[in-house]
C-alpha positions as a Markdown table, in Angstrom:
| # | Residue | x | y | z |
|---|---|---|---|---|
| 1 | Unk | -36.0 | 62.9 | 11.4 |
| 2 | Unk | -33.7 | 66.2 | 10.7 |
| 3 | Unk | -34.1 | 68.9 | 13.0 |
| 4 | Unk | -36.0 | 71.8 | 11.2 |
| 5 | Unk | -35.1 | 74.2 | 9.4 |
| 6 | Unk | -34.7 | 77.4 | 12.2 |
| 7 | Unk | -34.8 | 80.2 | 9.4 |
| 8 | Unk | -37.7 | 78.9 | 7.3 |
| 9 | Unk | -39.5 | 78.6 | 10.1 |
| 10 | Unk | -38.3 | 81.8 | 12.0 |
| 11 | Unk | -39.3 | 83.6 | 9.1 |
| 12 | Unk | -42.7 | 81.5 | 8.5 |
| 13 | Unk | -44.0 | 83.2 | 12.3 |
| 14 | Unk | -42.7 | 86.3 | 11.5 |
| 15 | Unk | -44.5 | 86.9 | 8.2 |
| 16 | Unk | -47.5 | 85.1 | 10.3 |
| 17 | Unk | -47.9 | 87.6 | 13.1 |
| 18 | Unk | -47.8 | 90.4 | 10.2 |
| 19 | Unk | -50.4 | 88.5 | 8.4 |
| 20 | Unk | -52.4 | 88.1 | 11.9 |
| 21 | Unk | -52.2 | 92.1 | 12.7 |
| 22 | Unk | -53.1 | 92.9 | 8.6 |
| 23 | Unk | -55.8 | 91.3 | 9.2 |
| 24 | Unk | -57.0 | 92.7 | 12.9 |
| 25 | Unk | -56.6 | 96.3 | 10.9 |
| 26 | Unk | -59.3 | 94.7 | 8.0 |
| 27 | Unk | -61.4 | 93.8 | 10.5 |
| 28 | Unk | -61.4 | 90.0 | 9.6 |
| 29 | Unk | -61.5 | 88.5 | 13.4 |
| 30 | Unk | -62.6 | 85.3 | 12.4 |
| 31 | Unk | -59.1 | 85.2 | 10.7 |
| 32 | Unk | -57.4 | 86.8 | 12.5 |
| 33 | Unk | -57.5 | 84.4 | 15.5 |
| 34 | Unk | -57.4 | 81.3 | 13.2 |
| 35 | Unk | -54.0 | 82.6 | 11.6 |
| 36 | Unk | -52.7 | 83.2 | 15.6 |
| 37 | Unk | -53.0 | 79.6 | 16.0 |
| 38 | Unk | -51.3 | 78.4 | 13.3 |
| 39 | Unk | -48.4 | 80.6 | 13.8 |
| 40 | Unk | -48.7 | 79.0 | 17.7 |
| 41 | Unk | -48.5 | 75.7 | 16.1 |
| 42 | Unk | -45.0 | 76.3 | 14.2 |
| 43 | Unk | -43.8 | 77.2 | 16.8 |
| 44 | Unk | -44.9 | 74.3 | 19.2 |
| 45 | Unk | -44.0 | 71.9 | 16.2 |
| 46 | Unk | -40.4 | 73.4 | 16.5 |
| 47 | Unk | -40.1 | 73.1 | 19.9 |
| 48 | Unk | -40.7 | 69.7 | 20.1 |
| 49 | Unk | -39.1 | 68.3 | 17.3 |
| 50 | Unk | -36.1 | 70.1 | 19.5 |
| 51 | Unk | -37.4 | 68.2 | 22.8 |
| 52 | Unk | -38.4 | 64.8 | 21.0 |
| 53 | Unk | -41.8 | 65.2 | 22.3 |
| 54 | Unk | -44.9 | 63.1 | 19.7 |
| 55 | Unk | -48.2 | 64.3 | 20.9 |
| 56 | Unk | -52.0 | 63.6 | 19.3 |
| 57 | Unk | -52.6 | 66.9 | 19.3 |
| 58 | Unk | -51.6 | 70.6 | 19.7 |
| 59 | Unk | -53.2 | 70.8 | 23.4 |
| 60 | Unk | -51.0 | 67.7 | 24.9 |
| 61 | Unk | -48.0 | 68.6 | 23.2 |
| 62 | Unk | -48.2 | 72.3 | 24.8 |
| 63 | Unk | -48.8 | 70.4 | 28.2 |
| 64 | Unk | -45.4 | 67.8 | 27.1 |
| 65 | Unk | -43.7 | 71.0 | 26.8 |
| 66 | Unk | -44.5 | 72.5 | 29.7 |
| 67 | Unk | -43.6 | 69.2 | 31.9 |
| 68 | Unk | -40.3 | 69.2 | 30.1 |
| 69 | Unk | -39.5 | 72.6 | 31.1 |
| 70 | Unk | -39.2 | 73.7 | 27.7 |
| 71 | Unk | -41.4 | 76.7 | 28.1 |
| 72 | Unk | -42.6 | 78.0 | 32.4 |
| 73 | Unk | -45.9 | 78.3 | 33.2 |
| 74 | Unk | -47.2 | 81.8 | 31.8 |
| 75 | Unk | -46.0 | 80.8 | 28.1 |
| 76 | Unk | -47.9 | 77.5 | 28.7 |
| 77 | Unk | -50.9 | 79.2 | 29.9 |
| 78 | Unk | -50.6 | 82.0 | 27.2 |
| 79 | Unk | -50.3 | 79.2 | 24.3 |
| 80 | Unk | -53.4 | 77.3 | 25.6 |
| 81 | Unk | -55.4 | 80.4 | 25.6 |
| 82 | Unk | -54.4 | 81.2 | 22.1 |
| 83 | Unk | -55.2 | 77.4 | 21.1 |
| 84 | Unk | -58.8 | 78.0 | 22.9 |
| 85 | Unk | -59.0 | 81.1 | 20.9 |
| 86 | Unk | -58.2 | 80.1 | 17.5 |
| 87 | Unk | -60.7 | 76.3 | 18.0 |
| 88 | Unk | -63.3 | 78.8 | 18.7 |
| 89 | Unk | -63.2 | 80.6 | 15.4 |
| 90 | Unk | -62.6 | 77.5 | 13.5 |
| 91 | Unk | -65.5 | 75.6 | 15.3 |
| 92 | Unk | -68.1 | 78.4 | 16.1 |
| 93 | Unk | -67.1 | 81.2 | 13.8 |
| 94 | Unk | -66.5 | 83.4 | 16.4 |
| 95 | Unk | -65.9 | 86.7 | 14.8 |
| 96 | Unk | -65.1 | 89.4 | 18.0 |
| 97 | Unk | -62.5 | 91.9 | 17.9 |
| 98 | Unk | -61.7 | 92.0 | 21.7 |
| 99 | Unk | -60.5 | 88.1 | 21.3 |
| 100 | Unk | -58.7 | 88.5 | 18.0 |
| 101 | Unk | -56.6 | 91.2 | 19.9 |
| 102 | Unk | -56.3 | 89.3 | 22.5 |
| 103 | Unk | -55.0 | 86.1 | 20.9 |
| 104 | Unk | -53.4 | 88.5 | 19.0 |
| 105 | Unk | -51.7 | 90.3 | 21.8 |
| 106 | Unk | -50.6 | 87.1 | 23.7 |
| 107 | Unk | -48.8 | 85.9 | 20.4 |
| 108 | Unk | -46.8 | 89.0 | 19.7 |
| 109 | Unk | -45.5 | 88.3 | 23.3 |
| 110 | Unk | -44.9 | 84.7 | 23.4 |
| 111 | Unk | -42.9 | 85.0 | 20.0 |
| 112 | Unk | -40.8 | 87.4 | 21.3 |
| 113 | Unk | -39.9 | 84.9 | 23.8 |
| 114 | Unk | -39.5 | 82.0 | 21.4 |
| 115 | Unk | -37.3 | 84.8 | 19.2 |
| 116 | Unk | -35.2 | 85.1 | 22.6 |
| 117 | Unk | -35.2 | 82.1 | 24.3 |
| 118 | Unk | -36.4 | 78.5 | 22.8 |
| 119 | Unk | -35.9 | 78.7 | 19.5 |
| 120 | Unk | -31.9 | 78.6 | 20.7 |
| 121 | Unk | -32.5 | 75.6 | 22.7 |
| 122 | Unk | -30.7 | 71.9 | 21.5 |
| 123 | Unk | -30.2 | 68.5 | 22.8 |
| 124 | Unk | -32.1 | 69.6 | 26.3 |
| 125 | Unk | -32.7 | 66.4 | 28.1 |
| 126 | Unk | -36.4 | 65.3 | 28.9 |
| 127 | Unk | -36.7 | 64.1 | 32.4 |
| 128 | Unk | -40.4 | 65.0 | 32.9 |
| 129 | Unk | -40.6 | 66.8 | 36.7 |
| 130 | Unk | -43.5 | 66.6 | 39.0 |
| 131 | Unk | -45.7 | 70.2 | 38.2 |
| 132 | Unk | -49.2 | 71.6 | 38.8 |
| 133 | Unk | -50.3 | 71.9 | 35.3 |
| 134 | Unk | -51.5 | 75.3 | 34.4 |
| 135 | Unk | -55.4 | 75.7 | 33.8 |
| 136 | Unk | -56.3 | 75.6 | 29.9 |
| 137 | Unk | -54.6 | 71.9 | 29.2 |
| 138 | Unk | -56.0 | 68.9 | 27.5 |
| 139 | Unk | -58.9 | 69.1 | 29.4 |
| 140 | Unk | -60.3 | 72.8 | 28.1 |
| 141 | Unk | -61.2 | 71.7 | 24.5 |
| 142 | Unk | -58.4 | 71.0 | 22.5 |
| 143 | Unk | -58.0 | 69.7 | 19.0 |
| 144 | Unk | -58.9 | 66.1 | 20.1 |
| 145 | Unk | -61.9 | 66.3 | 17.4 |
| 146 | Unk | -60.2 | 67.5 | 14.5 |
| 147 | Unk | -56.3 | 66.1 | 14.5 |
| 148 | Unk | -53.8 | 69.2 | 14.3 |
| 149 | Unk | -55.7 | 71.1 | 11.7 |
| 150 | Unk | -53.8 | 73.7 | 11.0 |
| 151 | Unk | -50.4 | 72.8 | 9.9 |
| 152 | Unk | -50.8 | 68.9 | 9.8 |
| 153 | Unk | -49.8 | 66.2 | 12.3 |
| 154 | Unk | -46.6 | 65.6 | 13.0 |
| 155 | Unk | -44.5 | 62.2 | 12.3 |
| 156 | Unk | -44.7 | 60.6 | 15.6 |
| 157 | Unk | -42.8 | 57.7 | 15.1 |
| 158 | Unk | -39.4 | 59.9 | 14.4 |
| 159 | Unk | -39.2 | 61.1 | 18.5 |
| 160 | Unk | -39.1 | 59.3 | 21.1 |
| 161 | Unk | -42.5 | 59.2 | 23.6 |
| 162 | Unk | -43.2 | 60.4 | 26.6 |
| 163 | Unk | -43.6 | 57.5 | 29.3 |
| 164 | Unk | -46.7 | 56.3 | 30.0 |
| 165 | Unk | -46.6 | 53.7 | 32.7 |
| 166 | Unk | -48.3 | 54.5 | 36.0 |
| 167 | Unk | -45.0 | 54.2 | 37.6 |
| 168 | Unk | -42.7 | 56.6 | 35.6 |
| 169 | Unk | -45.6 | 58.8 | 36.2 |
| 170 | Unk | -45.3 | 58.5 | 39.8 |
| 171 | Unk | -41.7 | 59.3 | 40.4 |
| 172 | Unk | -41.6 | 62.8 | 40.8 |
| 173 | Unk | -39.1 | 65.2 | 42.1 |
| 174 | Unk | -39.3 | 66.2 | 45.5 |
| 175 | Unk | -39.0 | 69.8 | 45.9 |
| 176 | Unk | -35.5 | 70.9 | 47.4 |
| 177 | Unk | -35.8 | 72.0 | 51.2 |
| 178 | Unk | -33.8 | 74.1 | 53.3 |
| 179 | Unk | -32.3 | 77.8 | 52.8 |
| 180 | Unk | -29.0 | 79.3 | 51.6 |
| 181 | Unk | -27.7 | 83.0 | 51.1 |
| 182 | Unk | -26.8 | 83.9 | 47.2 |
| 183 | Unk | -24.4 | 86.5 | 46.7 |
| 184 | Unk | -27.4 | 89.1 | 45.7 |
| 185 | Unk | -29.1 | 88.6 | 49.3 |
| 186 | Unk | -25.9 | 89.1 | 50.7 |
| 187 | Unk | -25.4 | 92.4 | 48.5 |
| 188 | Unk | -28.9 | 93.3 | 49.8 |
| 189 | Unk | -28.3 | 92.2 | 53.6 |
| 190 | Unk | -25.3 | 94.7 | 53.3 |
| 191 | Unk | -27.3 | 97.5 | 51.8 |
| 192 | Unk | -30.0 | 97.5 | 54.4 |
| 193 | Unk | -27.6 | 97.6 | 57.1 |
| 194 | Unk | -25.8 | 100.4 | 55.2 |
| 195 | Unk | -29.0 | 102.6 | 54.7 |
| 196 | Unk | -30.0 | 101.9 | 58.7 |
| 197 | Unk | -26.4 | 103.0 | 59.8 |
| 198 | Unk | -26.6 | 106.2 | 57.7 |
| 199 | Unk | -30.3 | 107.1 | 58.8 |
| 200 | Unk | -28.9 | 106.6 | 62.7 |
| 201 | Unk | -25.9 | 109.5 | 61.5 |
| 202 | Unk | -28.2 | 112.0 | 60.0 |
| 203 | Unk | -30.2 | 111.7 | 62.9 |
| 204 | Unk | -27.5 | 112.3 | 65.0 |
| 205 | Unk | -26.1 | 115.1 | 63.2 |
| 206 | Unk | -29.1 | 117.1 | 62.8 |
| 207 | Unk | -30.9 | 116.8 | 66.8 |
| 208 | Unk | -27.5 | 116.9 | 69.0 |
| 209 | Unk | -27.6 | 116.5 | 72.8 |
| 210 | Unk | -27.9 | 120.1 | 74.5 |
| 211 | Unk | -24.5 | 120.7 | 76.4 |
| 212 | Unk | -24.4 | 120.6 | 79.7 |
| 213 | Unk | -24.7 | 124.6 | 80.6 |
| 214 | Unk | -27.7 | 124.9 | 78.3 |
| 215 | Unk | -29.6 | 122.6 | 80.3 |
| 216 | Unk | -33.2 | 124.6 | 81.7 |
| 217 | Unk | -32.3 | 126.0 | 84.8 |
| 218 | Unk | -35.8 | 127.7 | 84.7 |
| 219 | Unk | -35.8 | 126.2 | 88.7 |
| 220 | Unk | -33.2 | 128.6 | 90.1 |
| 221 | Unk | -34.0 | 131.3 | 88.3 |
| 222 | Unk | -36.3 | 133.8 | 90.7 |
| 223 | Unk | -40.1 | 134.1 | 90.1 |
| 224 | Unk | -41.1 | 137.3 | 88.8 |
| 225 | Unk | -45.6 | 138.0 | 90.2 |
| 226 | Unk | -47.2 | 139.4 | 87.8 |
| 227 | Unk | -51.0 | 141.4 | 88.1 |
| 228 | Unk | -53.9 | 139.3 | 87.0 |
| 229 | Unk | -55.4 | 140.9 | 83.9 |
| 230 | Unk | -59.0 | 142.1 | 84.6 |
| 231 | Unk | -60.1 | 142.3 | 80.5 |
| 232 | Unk | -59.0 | 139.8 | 78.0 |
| 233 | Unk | -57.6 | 141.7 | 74.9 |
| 234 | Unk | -60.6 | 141.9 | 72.4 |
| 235 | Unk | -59.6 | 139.9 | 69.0 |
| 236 | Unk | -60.9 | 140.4 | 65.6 |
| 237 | Unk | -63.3 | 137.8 | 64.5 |
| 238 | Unk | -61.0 | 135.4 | 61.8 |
| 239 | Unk | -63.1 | 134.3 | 58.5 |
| 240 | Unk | -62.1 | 131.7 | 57.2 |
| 241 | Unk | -62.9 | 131.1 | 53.1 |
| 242 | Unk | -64.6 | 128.1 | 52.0 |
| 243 | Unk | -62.4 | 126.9 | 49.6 |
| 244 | Unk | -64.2 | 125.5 | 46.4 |
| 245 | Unk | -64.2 | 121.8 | 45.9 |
| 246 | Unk | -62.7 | 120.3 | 43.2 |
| 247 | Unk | -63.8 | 117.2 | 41.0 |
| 248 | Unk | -60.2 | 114.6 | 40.4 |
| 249 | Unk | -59.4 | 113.9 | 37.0 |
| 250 | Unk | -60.5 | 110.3 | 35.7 |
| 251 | Unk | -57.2 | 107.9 | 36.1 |
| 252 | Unk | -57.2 | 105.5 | 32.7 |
| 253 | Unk | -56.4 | 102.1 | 32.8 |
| 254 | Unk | -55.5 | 99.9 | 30.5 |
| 255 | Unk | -57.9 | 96.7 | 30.2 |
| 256 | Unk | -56.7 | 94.5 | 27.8 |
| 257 | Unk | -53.3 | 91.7 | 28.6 |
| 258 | Unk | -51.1 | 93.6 | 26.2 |
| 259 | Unk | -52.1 | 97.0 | 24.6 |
| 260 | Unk | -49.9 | 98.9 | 21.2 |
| 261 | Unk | -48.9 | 102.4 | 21.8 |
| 262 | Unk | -48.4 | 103.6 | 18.4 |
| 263 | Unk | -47.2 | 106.8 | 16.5 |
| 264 | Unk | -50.4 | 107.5 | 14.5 |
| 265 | Unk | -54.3 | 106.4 | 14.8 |
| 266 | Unk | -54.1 | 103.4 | 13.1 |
| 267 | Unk | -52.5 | 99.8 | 13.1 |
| 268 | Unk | -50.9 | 100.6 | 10.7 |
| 269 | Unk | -49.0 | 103.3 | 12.4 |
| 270 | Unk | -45.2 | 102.5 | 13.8 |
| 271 | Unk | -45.3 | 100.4 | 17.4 |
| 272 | Unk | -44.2 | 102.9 | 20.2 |
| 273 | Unk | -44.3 | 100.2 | 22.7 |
| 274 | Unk | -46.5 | 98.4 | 24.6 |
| 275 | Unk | -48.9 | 98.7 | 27.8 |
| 276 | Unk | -50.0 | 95.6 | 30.3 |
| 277 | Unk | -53.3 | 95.4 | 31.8 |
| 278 | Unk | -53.7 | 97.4 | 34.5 |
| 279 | Unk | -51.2 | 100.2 | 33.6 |
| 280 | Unk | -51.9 | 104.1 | 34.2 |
| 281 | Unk | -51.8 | 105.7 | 31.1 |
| 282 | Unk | -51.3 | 109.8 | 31.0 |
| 283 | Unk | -54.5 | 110.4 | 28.6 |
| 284 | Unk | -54.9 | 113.4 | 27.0 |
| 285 | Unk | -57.6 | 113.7 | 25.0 |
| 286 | Unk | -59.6 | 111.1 | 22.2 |
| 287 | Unk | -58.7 | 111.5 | 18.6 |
| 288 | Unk | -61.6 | 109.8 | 17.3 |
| 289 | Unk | -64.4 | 106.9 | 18.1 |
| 290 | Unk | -61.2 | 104.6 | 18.1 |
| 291 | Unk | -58.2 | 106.0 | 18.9 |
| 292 | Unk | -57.1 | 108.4 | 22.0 |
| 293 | Unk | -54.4 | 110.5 | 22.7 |
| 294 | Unk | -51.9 | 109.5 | 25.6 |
| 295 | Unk | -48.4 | 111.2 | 26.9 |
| 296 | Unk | -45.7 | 107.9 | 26.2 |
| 297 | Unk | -42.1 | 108.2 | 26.8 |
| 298 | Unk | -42.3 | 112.5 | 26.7 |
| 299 | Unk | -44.0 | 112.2 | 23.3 |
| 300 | Unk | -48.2 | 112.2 | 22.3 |
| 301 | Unk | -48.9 | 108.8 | 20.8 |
| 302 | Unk | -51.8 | 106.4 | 20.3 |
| 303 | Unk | -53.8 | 103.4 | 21.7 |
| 304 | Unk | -57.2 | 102.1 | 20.9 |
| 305 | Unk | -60.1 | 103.4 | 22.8 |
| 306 | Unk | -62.0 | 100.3 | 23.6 |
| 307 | Unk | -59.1 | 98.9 | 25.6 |
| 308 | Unk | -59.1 | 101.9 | 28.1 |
| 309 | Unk | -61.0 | 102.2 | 30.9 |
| 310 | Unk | -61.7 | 104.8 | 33.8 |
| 311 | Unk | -62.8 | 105.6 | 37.4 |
């Protein structure tokens, strides 16, 4: 079977993840999340007609691909989740913004890496290593039920199959043991010992010994009797102001895996950047019910409401 075609079917995602973010901004969910797994699905299909992988079904295949070491453990993890994602609209209409952003979200980031990484990768050899297999594999629901679905099952008798006997499956690869210095920890032994030497000089040069003749000679110096004070010296009562307690400003969050920053409230406005969960965000104020104001990169800009969150 001929390799495929890299620019029909670079440009076949691309056009997919515009179609998938069209329809976030229409509202359409339900679609939304079904067109994230199909564009998922070109690009496993690529990936292992590249690796010679034949799988049943979309779910195994990611897992082939994973114990390959075509794709590490976050993309597999992040392609299961936007399988699980896109079975669920198919098989239970599920029509919820917060997962068609997500599934969303994860795709935008995962075809970035394909962009930059797999889709460069040829003739890779497929010794399968010994790995614990991500959560989300075959046995969270995959496509099992309904073949491939989406873009159609794949020729399987044009690659070569993974081995199935108990024994190939038991010969796994030990993990190396033992420890060795690469040049960046020796870059970053030197360092540390550079920083601790010039701490140990400052310190030096700023608290010098006393000389000798400046030592306290408080001891031979006569003692000097003085009358006991009958009064103390009266002092002023100090007041000391209450000073009034202030409520902190609310520190925003961002909630969702991946979040837009964009130039105007709307999906449709240019992408700024982008924001992982968990990142402080410098809000300023809300725009409307949906959008918010936030300080990015020196400049005001835009993210959506419901994927902030606050102490």
């Amino acid at each position: 079977m001929a390799a495929p075609d890299i620019a029909n079917t670079w440009g076949d995602i691309r056009q997919g993840v515009k179609d998938a973010e069209t329809l976030i901004g229409q509202k359409q969910y339900n679609m939304a999340m079904i067109k994230s797994r199909q564009v998922l699905e070109l690009m496993v299909d690529y990936l292992c007609d590249n690796a010679s992988v034949a799988e049943e079904d979309l779910a195994s295949s990611i897992d082939a691909l994973y114990d390959y070491q075509w794709i590490n453990k976050t993309t597999c993890e992040h392609y299961h989740k936007i399988r699980m994602l896109g079975n669920k609209a198919v098989h239970e209409g599920n029509d919820d913004a917060y997962d068609a952003n997500q599934a969303y979200h994860l795709l935008s980031q995962e075809v970035y890496t394909f962009a930059n990484e797999y889709k460069s990768k040829k003739g890779r050899p497929t010794q399968r290593p010994a790995r614990n297999r991500p959560q989300g594999g075959r046995s969270s629901g995959g496509r099992g039920s309904s073949g491939r679905g989406f873009a159609g099952p794949r020729n399987s008798g044009s690659r070569n199959p993974r081995p199935q006997s108990s024994s190939t499956r038991s010969r796994r690869r030990q993990p190396s043991r033992g420890f060795s210095f690469s040049a960046v920890d020796l870059i970053r032994l030197g360092l540390a010992v550079a920083v601790i030497i010039i701490i140990v000089v400052l310190v030096r040069v700023l608290n010098p010994h006393k000389p000798e003749e400046e030592k306290d000679t408080s001891a031979s110096a006569p003692t000097e009797t003085f009358a006991p004070m009958t009064e103390p010296p009266t002092t002023a009562p100090v007041s000391v102001e209450t000073m009034p307690e202030t409520t902190p400003a609310p520190v925003y969050k961002i909630s969702a895996d991946v979040l837009n920053v964009r130039s105007e409230p709307s999906t449709a406005g240019e992408k700024l950047g982008s924001l992982e969960n968990g990142t402080i965000v410098d809000y300023v104020e809300d725009y409307d019910d949906e959008w918010a104001i936030i300080n990015y990169n020196g400049t005001q800009a835009y993210v959506n409401k419901q994927f902030l969150t606050h102490d």
